[in-house]
PDB file of N, CA, C and O in Angstrom, chain B, residues numbered from 101:
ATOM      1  N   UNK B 101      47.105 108.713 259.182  1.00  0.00           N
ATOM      2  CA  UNK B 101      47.746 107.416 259.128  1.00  0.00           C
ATOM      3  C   UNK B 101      48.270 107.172 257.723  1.00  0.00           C
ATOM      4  O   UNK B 101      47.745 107.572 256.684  1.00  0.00           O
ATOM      5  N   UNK B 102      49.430 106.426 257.849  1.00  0.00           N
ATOM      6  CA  UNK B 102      49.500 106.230 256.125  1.00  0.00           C
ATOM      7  C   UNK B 102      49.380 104.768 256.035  1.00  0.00           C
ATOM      8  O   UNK B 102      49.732 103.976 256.909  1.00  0.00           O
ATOM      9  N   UNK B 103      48.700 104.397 254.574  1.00  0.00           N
ATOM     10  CA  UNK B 103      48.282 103.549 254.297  1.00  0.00           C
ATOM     11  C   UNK B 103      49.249 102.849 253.285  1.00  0.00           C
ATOM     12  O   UNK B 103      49.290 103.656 252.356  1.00  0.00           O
ATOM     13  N   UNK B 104      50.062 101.774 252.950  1.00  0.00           N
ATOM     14  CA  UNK B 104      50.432 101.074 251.628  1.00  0.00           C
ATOM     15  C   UNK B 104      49.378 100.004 250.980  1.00  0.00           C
ATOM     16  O   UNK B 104      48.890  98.987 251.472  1.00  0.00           O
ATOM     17  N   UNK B 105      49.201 100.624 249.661  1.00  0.00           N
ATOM     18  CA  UNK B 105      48.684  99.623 248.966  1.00  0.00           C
ATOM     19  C   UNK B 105      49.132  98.973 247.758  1.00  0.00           C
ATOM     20  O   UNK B 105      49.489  99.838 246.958  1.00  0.00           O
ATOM     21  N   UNK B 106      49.265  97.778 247.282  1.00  0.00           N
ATOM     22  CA  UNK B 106      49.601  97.171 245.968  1.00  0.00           C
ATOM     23  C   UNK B 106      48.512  96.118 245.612  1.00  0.00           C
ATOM     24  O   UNK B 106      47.973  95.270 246.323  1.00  0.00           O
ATOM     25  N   UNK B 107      48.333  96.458 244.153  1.00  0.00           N
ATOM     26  CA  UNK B 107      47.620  95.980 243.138  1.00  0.00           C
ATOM     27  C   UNK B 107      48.479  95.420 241.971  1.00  0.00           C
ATOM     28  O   UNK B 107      49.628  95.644 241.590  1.00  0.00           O
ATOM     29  N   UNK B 108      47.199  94.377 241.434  1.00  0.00           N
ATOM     30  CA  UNK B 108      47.941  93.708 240.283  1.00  0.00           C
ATOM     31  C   UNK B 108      47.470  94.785 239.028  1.00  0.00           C
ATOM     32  O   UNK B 108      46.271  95.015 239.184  1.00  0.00           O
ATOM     33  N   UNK B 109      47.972  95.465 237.925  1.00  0.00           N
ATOM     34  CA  UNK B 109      47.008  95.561 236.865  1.00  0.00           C
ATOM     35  C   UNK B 109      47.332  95.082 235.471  1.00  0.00           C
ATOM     36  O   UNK B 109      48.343  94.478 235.114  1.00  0.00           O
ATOM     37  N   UNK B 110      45.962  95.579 234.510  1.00  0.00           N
ATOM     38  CA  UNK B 110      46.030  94.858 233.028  1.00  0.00           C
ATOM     39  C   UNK B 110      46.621  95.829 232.525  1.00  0.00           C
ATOM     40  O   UNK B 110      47.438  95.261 231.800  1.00  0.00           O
ATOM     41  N   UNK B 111      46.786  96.951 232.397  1.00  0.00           N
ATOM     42  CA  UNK B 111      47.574  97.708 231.565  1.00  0.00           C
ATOM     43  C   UNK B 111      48.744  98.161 231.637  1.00  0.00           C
ATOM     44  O   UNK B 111      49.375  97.887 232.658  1.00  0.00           O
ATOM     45  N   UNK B 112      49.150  98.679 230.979  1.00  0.00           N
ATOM     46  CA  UNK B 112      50.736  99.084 231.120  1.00  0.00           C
ATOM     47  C   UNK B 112      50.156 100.093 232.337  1.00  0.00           C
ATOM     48  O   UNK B 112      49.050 100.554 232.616  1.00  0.00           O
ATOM     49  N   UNK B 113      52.040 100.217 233.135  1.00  0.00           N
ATOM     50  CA  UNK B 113      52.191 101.231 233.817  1.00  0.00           C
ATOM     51  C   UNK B 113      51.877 102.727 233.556  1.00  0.00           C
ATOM     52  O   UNK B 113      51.419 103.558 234.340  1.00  0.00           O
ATOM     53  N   UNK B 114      52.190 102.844 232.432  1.00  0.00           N
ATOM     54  CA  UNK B 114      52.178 104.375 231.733  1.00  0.00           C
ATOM     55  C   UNK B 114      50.695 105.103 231.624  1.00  0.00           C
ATOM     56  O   UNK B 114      50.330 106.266 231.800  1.00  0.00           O
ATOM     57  N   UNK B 115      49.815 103.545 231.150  1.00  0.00           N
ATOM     58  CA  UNK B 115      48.743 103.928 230.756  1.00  0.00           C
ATOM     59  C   UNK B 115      47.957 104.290 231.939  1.00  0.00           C
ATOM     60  O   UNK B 115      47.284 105.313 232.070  1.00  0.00           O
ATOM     61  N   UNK B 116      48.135 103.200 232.911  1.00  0.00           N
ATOM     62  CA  UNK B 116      47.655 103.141 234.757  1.00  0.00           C
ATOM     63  C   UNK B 116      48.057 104.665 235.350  1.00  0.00           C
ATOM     64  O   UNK B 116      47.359 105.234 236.189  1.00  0.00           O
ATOM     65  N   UNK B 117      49.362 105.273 234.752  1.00  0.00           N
ATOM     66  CA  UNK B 117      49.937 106.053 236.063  1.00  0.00           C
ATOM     67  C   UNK B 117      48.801 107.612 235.514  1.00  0.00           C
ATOM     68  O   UNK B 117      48.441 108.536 236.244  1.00  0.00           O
ATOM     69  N   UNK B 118      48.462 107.396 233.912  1.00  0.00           N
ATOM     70  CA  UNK B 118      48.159 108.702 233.245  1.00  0.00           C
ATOM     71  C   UNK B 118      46.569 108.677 233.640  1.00  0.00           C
ATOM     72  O   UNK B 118      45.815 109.542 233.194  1.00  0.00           O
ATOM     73  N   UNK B 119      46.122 107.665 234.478  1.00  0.00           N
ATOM     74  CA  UNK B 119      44.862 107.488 234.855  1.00  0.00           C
ATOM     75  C   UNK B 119      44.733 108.428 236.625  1.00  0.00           C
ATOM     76  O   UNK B 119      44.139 109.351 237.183  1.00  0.00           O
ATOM     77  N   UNK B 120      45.522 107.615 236.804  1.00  0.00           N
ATOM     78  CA  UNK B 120      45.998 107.654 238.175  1.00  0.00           C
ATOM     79  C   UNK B 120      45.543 109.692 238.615  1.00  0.00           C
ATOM     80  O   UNK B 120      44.658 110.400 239.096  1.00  0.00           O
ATOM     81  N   UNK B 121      47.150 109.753 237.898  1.00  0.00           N
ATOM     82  CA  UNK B 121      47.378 111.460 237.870  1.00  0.00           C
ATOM     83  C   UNK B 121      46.324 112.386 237.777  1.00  0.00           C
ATOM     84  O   UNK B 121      46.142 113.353 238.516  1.00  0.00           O
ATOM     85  N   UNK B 122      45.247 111.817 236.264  1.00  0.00           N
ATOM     86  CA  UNK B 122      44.357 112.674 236.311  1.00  0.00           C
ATOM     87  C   UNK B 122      42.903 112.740 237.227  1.00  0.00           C
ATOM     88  O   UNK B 122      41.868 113.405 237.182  1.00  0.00           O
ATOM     89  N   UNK B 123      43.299 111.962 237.834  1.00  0.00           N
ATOM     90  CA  UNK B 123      42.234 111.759 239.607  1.00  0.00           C
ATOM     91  C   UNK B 123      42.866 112.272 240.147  1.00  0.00           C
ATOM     92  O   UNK B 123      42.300 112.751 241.129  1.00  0.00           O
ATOM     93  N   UNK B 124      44.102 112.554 240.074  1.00  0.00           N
ATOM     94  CA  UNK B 124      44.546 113.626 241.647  1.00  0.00           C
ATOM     95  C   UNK B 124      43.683 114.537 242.742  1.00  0.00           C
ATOM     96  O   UNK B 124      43.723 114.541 243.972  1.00  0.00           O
ATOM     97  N   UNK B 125      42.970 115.226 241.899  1.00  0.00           N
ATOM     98  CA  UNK B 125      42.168 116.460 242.226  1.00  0.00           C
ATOM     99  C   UNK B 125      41.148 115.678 243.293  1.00  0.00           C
ATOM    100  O   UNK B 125      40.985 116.058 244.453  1.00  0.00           O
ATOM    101  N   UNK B 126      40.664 114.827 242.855  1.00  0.00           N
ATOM    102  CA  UNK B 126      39.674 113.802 243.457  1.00  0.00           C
ATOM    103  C   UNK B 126      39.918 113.318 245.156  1.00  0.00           C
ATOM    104  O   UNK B 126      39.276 113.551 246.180  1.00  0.00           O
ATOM    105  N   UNK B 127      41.170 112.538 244.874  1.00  0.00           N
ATOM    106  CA  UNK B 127      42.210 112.595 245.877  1.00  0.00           C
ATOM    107  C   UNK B 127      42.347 113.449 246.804  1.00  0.00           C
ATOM    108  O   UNK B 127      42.469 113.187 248.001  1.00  0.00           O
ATOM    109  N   UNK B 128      42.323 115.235 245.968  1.00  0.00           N
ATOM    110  CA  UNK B 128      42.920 115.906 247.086  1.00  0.00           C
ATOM    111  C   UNK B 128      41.921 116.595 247.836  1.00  0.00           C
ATOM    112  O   UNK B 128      42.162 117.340 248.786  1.00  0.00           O
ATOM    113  N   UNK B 129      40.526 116.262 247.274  1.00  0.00           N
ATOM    114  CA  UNK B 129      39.071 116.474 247.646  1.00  0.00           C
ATOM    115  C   UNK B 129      38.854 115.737 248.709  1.00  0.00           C
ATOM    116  O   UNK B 129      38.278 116.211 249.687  1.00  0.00           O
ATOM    117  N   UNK B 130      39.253 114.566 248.671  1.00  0.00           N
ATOM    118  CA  UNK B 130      38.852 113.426 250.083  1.00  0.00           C
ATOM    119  C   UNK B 130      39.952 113.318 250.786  1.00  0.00           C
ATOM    120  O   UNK B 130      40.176 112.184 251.211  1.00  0.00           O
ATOM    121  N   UNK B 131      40.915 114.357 251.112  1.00  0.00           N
ATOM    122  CA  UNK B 131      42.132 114.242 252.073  1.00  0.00           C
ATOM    123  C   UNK B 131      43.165 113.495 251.935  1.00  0.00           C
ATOM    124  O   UNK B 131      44.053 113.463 252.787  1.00  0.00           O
ATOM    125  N   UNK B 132      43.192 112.691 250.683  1.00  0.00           N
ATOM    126  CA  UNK B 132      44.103 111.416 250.774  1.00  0.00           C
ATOM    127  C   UNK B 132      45.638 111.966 249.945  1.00  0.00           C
ATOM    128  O   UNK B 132      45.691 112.106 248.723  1.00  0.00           O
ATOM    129  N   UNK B 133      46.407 112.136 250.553  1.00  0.00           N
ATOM    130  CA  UNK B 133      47.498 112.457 249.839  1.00  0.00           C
ATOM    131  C   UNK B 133      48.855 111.222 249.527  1.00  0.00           C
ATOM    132  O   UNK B 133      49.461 110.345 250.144  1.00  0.00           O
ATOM    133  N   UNK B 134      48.828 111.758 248.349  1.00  0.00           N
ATOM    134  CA  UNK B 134      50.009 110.632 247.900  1.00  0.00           C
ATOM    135  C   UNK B 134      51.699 111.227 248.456  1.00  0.00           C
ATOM    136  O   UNK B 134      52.339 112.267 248.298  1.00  0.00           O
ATOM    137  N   UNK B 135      51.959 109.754 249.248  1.00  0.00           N
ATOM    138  CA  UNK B 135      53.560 109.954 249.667  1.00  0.00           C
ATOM    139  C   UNK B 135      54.454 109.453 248.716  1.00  0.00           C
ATOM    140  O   UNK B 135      55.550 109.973 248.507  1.00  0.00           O
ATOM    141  N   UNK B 136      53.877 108.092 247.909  1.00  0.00           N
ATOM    142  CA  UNK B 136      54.690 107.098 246.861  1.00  0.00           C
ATOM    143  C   UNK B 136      53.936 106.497 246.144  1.00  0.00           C
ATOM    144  O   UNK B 136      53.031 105.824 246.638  1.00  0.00           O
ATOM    145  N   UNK B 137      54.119 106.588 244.800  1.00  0.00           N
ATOM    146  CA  UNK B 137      54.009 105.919 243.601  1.00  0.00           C
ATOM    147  C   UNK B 137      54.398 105.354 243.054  1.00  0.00           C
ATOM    148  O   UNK B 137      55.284 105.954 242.445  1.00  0.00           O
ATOM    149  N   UNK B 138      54.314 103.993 242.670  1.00  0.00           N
ATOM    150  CA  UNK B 138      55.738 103.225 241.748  1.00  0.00           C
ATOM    151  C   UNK B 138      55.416 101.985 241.242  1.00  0.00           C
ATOM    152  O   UNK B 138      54.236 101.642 241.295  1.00  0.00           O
ATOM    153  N   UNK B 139      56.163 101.315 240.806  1.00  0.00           N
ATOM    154  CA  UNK B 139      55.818  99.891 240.342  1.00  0.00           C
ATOM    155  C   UNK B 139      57.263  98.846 240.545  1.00  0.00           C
ATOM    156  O   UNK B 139      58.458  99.114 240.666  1.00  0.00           O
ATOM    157  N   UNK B 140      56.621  97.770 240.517  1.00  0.00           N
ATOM    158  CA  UNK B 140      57.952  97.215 240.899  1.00  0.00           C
ATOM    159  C   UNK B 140      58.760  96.525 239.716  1.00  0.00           C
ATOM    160  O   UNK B 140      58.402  95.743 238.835  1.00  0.00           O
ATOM    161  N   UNK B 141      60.272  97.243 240.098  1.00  0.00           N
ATOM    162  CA  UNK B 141      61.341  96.856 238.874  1.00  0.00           C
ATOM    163  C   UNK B 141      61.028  95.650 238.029  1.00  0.00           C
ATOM    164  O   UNK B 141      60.835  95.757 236.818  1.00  0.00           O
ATOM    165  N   UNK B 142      60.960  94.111 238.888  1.00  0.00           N
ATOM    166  CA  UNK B 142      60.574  92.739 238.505  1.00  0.00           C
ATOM    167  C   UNK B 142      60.018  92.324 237.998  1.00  0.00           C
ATOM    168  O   UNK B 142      60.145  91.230 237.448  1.00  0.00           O
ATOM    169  N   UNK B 143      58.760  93.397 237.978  1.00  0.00           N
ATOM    170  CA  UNK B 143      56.994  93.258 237.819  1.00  0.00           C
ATOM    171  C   UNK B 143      56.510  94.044 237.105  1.00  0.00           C
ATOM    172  O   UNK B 143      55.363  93.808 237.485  1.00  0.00           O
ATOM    173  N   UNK B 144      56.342  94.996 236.188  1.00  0.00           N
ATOM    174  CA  UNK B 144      55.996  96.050 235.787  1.00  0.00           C
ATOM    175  C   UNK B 144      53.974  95.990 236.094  1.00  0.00           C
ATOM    176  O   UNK B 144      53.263  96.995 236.065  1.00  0.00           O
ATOM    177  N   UNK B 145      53.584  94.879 236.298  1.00  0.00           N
ATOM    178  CA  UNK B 145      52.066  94.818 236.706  1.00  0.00           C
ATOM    179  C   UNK B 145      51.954  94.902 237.556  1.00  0.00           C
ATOM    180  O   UNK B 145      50.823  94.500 237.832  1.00  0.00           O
ATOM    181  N   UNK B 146      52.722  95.393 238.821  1.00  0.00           N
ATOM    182  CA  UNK B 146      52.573  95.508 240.143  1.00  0.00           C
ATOM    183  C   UNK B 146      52.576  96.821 240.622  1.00  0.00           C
ATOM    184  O   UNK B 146      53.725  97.230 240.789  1.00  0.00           O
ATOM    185  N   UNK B 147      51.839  97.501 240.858  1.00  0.00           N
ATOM    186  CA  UNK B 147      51.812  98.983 241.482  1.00  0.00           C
ATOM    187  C   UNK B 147      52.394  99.012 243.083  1.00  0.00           C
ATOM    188  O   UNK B 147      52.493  97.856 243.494  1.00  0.00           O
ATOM    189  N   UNK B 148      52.685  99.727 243.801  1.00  0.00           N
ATOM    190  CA  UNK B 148      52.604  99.922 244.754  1.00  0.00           C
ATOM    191  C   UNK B 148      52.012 101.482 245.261  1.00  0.00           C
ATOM    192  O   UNK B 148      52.010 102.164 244.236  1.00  0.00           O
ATOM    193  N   UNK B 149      51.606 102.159 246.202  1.00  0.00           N
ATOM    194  CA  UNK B 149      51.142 103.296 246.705  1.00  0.00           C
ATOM    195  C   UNK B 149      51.385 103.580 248.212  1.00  0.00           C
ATOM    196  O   UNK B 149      51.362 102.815 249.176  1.00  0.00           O
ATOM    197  N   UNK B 150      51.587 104.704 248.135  1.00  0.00           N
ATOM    198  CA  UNK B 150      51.363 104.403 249.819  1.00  0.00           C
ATOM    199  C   UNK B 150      51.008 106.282 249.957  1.00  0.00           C
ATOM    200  O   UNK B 150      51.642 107.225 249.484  1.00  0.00           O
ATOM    201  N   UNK B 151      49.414 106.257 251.023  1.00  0.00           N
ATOM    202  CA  UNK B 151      48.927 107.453 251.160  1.00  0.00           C
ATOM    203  C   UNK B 151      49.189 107.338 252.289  1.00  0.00           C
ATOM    204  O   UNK B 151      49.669 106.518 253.072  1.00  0.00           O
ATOM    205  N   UNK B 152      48.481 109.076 252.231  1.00  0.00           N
ATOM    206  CA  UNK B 152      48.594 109.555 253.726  1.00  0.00           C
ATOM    207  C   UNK B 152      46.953 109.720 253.905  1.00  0.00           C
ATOM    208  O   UNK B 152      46.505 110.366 252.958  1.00  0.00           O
ATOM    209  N   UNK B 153      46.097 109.384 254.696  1.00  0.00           N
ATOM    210  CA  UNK B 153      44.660 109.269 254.919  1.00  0.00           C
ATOM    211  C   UNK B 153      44.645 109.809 256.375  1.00  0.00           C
ATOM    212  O   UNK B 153      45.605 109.849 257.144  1.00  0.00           O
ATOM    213  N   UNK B 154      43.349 110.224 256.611  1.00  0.00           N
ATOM    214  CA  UNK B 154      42.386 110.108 257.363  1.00  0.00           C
ATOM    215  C   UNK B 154      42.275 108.913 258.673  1.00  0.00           C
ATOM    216  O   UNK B 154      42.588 108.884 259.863  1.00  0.00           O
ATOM    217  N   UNK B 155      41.665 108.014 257.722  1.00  0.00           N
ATOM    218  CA  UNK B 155      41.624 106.860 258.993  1.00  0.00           C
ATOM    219  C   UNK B 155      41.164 105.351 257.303  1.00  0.00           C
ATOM    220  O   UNK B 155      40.728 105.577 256.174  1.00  0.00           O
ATOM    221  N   UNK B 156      41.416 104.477 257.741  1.00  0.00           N
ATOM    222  CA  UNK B 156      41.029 103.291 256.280  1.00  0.00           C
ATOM    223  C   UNK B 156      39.115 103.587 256.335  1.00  0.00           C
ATOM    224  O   UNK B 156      38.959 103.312 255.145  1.00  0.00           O
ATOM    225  N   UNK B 157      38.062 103.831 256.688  1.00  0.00           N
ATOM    226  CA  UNK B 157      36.628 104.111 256.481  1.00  0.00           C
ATOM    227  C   UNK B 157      36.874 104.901 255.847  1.00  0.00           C
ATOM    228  O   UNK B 157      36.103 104.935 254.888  1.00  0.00           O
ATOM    229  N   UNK B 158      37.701 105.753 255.832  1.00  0.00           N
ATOM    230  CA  UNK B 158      37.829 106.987 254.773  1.00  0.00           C
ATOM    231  C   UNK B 158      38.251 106.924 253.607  1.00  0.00           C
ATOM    232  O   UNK B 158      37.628 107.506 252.719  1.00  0.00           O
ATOM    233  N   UNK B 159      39.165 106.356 253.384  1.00  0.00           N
ATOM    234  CA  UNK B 159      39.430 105.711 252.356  1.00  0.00           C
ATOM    235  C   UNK B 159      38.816 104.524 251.619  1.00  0.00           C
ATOM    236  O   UNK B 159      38.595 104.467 250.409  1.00  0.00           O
ATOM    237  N   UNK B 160      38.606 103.708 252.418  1.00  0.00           N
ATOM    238  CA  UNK B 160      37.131 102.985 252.252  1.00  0.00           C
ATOM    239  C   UNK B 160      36.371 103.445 251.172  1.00  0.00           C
ATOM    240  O   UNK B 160      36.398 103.032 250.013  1.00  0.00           O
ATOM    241  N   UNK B 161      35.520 104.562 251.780  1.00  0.00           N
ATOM    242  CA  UNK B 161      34.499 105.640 251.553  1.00  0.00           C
ATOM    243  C   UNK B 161      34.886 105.764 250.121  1.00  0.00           C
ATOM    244  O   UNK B 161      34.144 105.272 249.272  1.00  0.00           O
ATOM    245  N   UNK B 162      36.106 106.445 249.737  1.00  0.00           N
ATOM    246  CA  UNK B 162      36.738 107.159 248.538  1.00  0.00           C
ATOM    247  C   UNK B 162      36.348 106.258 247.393  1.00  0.00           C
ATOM    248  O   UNK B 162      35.745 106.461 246.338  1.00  0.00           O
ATOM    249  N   UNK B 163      36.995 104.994 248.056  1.00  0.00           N
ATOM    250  CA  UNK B 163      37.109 103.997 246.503  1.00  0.00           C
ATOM    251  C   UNK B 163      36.231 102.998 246.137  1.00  0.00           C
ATOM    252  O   UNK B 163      36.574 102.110 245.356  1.00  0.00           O
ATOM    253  N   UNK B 164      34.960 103.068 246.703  1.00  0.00           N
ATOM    254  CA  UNK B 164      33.330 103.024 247.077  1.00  0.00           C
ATOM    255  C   UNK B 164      32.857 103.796 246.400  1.00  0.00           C
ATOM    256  O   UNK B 164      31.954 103.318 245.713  1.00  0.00           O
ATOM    257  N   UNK B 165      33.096 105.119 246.209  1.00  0.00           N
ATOM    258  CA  UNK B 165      32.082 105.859 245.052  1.00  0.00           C
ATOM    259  C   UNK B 165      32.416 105.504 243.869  1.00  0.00           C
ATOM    260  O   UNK B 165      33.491 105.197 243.355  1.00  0.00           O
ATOM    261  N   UNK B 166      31.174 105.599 243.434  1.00  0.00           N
ATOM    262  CA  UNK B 166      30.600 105.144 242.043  1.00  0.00           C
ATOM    263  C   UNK B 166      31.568 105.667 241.180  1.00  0.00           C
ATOM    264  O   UNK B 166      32.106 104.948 240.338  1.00  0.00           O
ATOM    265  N   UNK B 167      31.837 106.845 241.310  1.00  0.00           N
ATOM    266  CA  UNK B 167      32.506 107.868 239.864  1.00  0.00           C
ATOM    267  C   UNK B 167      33.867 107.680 240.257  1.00  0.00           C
ATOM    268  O   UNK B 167      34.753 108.081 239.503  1.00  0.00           O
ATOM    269  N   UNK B 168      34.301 106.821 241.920  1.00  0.00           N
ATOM    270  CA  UNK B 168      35.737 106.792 241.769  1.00  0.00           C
ATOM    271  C   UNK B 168      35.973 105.139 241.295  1.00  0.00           C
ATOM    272  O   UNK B 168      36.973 104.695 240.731  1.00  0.00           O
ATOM    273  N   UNK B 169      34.978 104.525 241.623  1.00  0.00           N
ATOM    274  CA  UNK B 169      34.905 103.255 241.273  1.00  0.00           C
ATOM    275  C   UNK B 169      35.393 102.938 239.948  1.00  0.00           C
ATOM    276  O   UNK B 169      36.451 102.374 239.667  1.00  0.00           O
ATOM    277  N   UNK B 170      34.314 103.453 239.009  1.00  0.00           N
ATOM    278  CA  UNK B 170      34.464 103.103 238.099  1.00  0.00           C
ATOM    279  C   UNK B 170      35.848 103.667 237.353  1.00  0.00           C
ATOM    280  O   UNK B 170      36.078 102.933 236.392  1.00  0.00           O
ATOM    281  N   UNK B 171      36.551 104.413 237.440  1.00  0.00           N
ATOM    282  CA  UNK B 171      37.485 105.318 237.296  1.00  0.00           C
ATOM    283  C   UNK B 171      39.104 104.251 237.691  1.00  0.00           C
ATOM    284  O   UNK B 171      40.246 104.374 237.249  1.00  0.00           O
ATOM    285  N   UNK B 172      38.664 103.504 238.436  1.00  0.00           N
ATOM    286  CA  UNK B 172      39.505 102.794 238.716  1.00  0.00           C
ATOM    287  C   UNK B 172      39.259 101.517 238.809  1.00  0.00           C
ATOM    288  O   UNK B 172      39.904 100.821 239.592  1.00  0.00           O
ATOM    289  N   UNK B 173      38.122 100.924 237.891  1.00  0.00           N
ATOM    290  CA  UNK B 173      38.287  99.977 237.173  1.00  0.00           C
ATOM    291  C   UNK B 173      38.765 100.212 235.235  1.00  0.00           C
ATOM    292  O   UNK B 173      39.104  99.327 234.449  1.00  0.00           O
ATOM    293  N   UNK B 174      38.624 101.592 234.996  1.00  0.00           N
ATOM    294  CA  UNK B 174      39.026 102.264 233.879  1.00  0.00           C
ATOM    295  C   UNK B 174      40.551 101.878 233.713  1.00  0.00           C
ATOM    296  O   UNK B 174      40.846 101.326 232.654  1.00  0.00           O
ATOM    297  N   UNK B 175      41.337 102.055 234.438  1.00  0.00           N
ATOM    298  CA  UNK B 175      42.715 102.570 235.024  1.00  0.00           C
ATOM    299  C   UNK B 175      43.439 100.838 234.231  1.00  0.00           C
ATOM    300  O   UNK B 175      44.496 100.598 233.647  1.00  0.00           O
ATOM    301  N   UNK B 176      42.395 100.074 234.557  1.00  0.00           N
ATOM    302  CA  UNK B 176      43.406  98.964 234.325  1.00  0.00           C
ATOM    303  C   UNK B 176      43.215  98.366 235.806  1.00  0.00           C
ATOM    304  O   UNK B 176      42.952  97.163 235.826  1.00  0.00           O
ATOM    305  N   UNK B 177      43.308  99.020 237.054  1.00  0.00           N
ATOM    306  CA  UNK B 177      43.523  98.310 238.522  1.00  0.00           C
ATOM    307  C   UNK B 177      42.691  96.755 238.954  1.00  0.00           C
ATOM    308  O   UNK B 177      41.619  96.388 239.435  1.00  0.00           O
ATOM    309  N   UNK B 178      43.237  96.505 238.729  1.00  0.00           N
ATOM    310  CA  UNK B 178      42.339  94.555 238.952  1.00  0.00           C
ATOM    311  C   UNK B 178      42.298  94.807 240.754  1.00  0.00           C
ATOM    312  O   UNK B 178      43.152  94.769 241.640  1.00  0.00           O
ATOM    313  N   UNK B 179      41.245  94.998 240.718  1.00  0.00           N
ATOM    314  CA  UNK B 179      40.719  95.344 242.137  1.00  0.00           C
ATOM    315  C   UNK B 179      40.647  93.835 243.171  1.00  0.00           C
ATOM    316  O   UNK B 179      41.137  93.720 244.294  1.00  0.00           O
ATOM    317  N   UNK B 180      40.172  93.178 242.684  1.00  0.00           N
ATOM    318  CA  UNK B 180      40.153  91.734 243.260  1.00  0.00           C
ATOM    319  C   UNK B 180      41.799  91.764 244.057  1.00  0.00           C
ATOM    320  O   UNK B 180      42.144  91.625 245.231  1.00  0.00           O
ATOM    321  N   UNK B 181      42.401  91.961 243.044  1.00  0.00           N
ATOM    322  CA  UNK B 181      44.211  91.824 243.841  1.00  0.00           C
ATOM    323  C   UNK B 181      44.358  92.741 244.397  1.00  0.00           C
ATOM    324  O   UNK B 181      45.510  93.069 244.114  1.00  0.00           O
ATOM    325  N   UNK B 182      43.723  93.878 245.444  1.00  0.00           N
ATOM    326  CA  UNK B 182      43.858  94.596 246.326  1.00  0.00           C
ATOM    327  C   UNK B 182      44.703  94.270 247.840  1.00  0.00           C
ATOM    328  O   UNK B 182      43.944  93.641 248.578  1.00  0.00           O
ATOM    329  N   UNK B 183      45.819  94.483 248.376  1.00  0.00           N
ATOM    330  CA  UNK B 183      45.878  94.600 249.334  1.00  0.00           C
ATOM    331  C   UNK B 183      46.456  96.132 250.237  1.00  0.00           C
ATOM    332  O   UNK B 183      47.438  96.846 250.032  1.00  0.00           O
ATOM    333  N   UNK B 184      45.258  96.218 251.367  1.00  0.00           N
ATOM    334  CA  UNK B 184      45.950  97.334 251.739  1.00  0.00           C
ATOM    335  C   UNK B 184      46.163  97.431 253.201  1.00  0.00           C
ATOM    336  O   UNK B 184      45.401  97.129 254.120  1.00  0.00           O
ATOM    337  N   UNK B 185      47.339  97.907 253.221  1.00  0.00           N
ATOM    338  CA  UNK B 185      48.548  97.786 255.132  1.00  0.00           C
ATOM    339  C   UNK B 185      48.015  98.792 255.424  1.00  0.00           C
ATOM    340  O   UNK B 185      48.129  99.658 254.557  1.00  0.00           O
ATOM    341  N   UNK B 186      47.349  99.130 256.470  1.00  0.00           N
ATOM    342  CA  UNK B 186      47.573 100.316 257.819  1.00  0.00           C
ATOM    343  C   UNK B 186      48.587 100.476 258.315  1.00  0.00           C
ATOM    344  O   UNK B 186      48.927  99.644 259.155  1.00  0.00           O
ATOM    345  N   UNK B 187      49.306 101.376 258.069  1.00  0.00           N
ATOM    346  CA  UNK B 187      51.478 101.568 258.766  1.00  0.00           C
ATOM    347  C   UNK B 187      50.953 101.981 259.935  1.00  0.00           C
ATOM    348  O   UNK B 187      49.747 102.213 260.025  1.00  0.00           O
ATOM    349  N   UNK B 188      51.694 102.105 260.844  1.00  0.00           N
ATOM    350  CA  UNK B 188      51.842 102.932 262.352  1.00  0.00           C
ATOM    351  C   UNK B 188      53.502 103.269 262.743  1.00  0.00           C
ATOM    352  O   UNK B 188      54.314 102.414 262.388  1.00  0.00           O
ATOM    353  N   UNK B 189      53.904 104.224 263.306  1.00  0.00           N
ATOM    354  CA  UNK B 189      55.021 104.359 263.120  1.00  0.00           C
ATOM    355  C   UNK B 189      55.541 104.392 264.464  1.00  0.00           C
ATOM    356  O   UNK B 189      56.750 104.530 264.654  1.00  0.00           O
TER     357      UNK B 189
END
């Protein structure tokens, strides 16, 4: 299923995306593959994402562990402003 998600964050984009990237591996450990990355023109504090997952428990799961948790409260990602779409096509 693919999933879109957007977040608000505190840091620059650059600093967020160089966080981001170096979790990839992490990512590609729990099945979740990235289709889109970006931020929005208007907004530069606005991320957007959109994976390709498993099922959302799975992803769930991912951003629930401790070592990914914290990793992405590192990042800058203001987690509180989480929203995330289940697509269906």
């Amino acid at each position: 299923m693919r999933l879109l998600i957007n977040f608000e964050i505190s840091k620059s984009y650059p600093e967020w995306k160089a966080v981001f990237d170096a979790h990839k591996s992490s990512r590609d450990e729990a099945n979740v593959k990235d289709v889109f990355v970006g931020v929005e023109a208007a907004n530069p504090q606005k991320v957007h994402l959109m994976f390709e997952v498993e099922d959302m428990a799975a992803m769930q799961a991912f951003m629930q562990r401790p070592e990914n948790a914290a990793i992405i409260e590192q990042s800058g990602h203001i987690v509180e402003s989480t929203v995330m779409i289940p697509l269906a096509d």
